[in-house]
N, C-alpha and C positions, 0 to 999 in steps of 0.2 A: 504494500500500500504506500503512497507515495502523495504528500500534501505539502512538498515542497514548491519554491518556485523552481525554475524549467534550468534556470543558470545554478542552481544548485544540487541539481541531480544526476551524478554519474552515467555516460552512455556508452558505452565503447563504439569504437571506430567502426565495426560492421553493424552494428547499430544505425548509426549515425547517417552510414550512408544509404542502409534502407529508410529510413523516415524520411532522407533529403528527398530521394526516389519517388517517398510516398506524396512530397510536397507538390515534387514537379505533376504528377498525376490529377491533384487537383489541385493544380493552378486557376484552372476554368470554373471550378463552380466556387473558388474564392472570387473571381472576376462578377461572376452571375450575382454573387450575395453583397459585394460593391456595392453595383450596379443599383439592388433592389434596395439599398438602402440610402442612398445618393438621390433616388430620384425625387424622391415629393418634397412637398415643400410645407406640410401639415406636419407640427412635433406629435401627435399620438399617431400617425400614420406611421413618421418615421420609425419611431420609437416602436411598434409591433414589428414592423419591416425588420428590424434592426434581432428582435427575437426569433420571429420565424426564419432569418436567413440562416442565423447560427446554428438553429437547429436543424435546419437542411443542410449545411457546410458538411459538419461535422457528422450526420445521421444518426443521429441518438431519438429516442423516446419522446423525452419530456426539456419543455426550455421555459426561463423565465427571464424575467431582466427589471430586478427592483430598482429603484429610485429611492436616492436620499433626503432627505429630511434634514434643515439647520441642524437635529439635536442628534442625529447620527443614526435616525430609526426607520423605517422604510415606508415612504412615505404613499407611493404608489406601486404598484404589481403589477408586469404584464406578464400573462404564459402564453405557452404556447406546446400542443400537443394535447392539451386540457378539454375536453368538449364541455358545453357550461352544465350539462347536471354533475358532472363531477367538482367541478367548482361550486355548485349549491349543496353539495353532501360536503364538502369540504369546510365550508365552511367562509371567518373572517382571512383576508389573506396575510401572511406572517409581518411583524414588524422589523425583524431583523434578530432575531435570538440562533442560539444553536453553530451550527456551519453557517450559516447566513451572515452571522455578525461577525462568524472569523474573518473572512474577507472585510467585512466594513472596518473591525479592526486594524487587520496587516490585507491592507487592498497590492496584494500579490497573487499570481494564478495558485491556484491550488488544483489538484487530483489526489481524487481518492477515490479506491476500488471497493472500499464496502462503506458503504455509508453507517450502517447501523454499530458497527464494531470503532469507528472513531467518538473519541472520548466529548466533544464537543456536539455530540448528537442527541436531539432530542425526542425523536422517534417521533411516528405521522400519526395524526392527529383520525378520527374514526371518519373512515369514507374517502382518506387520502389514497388513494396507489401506492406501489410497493414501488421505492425506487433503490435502487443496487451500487451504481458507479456515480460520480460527481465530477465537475470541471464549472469551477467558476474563473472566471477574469472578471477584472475590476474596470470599468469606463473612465476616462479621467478629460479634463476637460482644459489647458492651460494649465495642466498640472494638479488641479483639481478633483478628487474626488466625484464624480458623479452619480455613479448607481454599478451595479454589478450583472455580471451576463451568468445565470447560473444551467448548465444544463447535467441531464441526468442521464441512466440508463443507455448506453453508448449501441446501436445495434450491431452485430458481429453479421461481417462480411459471411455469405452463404452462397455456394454454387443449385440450391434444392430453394425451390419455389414457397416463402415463408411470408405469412403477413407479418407487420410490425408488430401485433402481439404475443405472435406466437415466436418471434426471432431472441433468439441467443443475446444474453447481455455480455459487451466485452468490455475489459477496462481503457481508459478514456489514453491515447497514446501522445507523444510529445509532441508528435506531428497535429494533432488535432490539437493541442495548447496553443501550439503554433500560430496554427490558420487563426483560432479565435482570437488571439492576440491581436494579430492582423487586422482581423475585422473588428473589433471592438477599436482599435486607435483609429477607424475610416468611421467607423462608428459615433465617434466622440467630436469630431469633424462635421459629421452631417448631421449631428443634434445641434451643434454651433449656428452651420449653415442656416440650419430650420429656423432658429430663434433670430438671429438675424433677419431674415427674410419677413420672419411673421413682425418683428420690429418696426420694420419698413414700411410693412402696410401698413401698418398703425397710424404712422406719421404721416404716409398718403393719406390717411381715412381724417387726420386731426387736420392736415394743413386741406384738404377739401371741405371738411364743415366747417372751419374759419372761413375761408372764402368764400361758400353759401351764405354764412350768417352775415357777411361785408357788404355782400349784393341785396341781401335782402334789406340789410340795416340801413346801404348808403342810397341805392336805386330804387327801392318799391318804397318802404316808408318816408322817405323824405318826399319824394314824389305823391303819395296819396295824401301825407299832410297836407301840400302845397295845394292840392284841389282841396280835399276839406276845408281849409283858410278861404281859398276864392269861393266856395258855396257859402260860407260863413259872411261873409262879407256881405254878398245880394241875397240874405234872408231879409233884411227890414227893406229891400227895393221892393219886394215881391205883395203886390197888395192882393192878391186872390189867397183869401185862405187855407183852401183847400190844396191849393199849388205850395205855398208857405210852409204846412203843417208836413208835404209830402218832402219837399227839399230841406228840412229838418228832420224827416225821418232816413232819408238819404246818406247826411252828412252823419247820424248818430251809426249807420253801417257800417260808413268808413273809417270810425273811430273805434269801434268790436274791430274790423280786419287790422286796423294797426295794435290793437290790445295781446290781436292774435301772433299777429308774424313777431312780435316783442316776445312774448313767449316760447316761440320755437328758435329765437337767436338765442334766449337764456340754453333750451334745453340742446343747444348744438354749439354751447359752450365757446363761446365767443369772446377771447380776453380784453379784445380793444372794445367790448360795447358792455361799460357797468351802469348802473343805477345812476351816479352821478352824471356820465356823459349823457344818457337818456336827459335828465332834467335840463340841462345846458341845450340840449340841440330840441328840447321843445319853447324853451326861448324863445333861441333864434333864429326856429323853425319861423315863428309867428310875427319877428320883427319889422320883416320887411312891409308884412298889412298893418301893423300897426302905426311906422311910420318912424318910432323909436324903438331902442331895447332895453329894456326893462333891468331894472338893477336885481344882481343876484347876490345874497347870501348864504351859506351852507354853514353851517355848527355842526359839529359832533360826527361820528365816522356812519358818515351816511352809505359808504356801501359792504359796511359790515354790518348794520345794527337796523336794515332795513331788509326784510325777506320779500321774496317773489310776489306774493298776493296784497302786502301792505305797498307796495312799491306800486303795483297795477292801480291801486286805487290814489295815490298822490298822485300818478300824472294823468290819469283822469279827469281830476278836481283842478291839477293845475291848468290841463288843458283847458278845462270848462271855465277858470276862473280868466283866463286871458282872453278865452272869445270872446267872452260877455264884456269885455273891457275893449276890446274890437268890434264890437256890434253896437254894444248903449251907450257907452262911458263918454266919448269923444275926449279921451283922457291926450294928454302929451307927455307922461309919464307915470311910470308904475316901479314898482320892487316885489321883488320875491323875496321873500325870506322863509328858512326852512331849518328847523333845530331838529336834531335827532337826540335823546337821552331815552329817560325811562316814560318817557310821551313825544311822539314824535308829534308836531305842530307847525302847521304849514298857515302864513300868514300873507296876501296878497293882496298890494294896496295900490291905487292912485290917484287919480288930481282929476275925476273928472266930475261928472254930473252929482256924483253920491248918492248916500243911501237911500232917499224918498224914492229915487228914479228905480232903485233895484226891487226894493220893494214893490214897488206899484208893477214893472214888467213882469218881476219872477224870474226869468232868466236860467229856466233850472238850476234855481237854489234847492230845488225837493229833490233830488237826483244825489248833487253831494251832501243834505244833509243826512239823508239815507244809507251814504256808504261811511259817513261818521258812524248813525246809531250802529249801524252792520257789527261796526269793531268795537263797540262798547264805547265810541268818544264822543265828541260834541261839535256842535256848528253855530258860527255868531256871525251877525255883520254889526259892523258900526261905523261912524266917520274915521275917515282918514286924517293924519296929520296935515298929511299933502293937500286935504280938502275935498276927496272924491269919496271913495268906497274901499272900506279894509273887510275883508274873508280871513276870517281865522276859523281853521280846520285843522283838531287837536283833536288825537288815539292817545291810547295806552301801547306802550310796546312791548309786547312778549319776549324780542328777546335782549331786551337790556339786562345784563348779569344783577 
């Protein structure tokens, strides 16, 4: 029995030169099991690829190939040889105890002819198969430890017509440590490759939904603002009420499809478009029909301490509070100010007509006092310093620590 590594174990010269013999003979289905392992570019595809070919190389019974875990214990299992009721009678798959963990240990080949007669043996588990001979190699990866190739039951060369159950176990030869070696360092190579490639995508799939979410953010919303402002603008030209009431239901569409497409920029994770840039570019989205641009303020970390659904409803209320100051107000200046703590409160003021005028229009004030109660907050008007109209629109915020 022999659980040394390959450079540690005596061969003599006619030895030697039969295993070489043996090597050149299958050179070719080392090339074949390459091949099938080199080719995909899926890590659980490879990674099976990578077992089944071992175990066709070498022509043994049973093959596996565990995967390491940070803590040294095995984190994943592929076999091969295994049909799956026998892995449902088997049971959980091993975490690295026994022979399994001598390798993770000392990750050097090992062989051994009787499995059950080595001292580090744990013996199978009920409903496991009966396995006889051993050949593990270690995968390593830049030098790194990766996972282990373990194969069993070695089938013995026969001139008499034998299925692989019924065929003779032989002990696992140097030539066959060999080849697997071989294959396990192409092996360790083509899990690199795999991980790389599948990194690649990634960064295709990251740097393509950045630049969806650019197009959407710079070209569709800036754009359908730009008509919601000009329908904003000929709402009080339009004296047929019925045409009035419908080109107000028009513009409140267009304001759901930009609620919407702001939404699917957050969920396609877009780093140049935060909370903050949203409120600046609804601004100065609106400056040009106002004629000025409105002073802005911002307190406290407004795009930490402001979530997705509290965020939809302040540029809502901003947006609705700047129309209304483009439509009634005949304002020449206005401010935003906006504090974020443990009450976020949005305050929006200017210099025009004032409160009696807001009052007496309406102006959907019932619309953001409504998304105030929604969050448990409040909604006031009152004069401006400026001498027009101040909206204060004050939440609680869930999540101020």
């Amino acid at each position: 029995m022999s659980s040394t590594p390959i450079a540690n174990t005596k061969i003599s010269a006619e030895e030697t030169d039969q295993e070489n013999r043996d090597l050149a003979k299958r050179m070719d289905s080392l090339v074949e099991s390459i091949a099938a392992v080199t080719s995909g570019l899926n890590l659980d595809e490879t990674l099976q690829a990578i077992v089944d070919s071992a175990r066709s190389l070498v022509n043994c019974r049973y093959g596996a190939l565990g995967i390491l875990a940070n803590d040294k214990t095995l984190e994943s299992f592929l076999v091969s040889g295994i049909s799956e009721e026998q892995i449902q009678a088997i049971g959980p798959y091993p975490t690295g105890k026994g022979l399994l963990g001598l390798l993770i240990q000392s990750p050097d080949p090992i062989r051994i002819d009787n499995i059950g007669k080595h001292p580090m043996s744990y013996g199978f588990p009920p409903g496991h198969p009966q396995m006889t001979t051993f050949l593990g190699v270690p995968i390593k990866i830049r030098g790194k430890l990766f996972g282990n190739i373990y194969l069993t039951d070695k089938l013995a060369q026969s001139n008499e017509s034998q299925t692989p159950s019924r065929s003779k176990i032989a002990p696992f030869s140097s030539a066959d440590e060999r080849l697997l070696i071989a294959l396990a360092a192409i092996a360790g190579i083509a899990i690199e490759n795999t991980r790389l490639h599948q990194r690649a995508a990634q960064l295709v799939l990251t740097s393509d939904r950045e630049r969806i979410a650019r197009d959407l953010h710079d070209l569709v919303i800036q754009r359908l603002f730009a008509i919601g402002m000009s329908l904003q603008s000929t709402v009080n030209i339009i004296e047929d009420e019925i045409s009035r009431d419908h080109l107000i239901e028009i513009i409140d569409n267009i304001d759901d499809t930009i609620s919407d497409i702001r939404k699917t920029i957050f969920s396609l994770g877009n780093k140049e478009t935060t909370f903050k840039s949203m409120l600046i570019e609804t601004v100065n989205n609106i400056s040009p029909a106002l004629g000025f641009k409105p002073k802005i303020n911002l307190q406290g970390h407004v795009d930490i301490l402001v979530n997705q659904q509290l965020g939809e409803h302040l540029l809502a209320v901003l947006k609705e509070s700047l129309s209304n100051i483009l439509r009634h107000a005949k304002a020449t200046e206005a401010k935003v100010n906006l504090h974020v703590a443990n009450t976020v409160t949005l305050i929006v003021e200017d210099n025009g007509k004032g409160l009696a005028n807001a009052e007496r229009k309406g102006f959907g004030l019932s619309n953001m006092e409504e998304r105030a109660k929604l969050l448990g907050g409040s909604f006031t008007l009152s004069t401006s310093d400026l001498g027009g109209l101040m909206l204060n629109w004050s939440v609680p915020n869930t999540l101020y620590p």
